[in-house]
N, C-alpha and C positions, 0 to 999 in steps of 0.2 A: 610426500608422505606425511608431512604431519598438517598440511592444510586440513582434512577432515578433522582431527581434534580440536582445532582451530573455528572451524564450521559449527562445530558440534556445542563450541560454548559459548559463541556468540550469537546461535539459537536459541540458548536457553537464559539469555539476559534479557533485560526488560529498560526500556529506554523511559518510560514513564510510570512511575508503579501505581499512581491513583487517577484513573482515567477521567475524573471528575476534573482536574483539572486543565482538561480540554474543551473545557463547557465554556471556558473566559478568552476562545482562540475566537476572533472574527472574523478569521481572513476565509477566502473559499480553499479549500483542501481537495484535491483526487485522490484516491486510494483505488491502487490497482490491487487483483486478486487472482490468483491463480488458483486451480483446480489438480492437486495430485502431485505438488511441491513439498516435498516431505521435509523439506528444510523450513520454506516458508507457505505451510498453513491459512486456508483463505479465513481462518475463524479468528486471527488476532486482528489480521486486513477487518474484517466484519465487524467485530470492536469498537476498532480507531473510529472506523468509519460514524461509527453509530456516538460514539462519545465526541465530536465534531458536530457543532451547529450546521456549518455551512460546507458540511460534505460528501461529495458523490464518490460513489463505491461502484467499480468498473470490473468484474469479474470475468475473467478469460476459460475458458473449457481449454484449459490446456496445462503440463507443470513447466511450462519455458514460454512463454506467450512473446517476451522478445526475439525467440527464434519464428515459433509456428505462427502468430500475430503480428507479425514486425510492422508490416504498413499500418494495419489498426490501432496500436501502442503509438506508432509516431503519429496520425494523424488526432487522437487522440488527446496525447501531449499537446500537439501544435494548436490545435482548437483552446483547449484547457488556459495556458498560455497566451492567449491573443484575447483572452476575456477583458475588459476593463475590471479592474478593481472595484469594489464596493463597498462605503464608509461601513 
């Protein structure tokens, strides 16, 4: 019972409040995005994405893509993952 209050304010906090400084991140970034997640919103996902030099933004038609996407999400990851690095 009280996980949703719980949910509900850790939706509404901000892990970085000035997206500018994501512009000095190098590394390559995924940003996955779900479609119809009322908790998580593919428009902050579309943000991140966009304020990341070196980031791909992977949007799911779905609001659970690790249930209804499961193989896609992991092959996904495992490609993402198996990338070399780039100075």
């Amino acid at each position: 019972m009280r996980l949703g209050s719980a949910l509900r304010a850790v939706a509404e906090q901000v892990p970085v409040p000035d997206l500018a400084a994501l512009a000095e991140v190098s590394a390559d970034v995924l940003v996955v995005a779900a479609t119809g997640d009322r908790l998580h919103p593919p428009e902050p996902a579309e943000e991140a994405a966009a304020a990341f030099p070196r980031a791909k933004l992977v949007r799911f038609d779905s609001p659970a893509p690790l249930v209804t996407h499961r193989r896609e999400v992991r092959a996904l990851l495992a490609e993402f993952l198996a990338l070399p690095s780039k100075p």
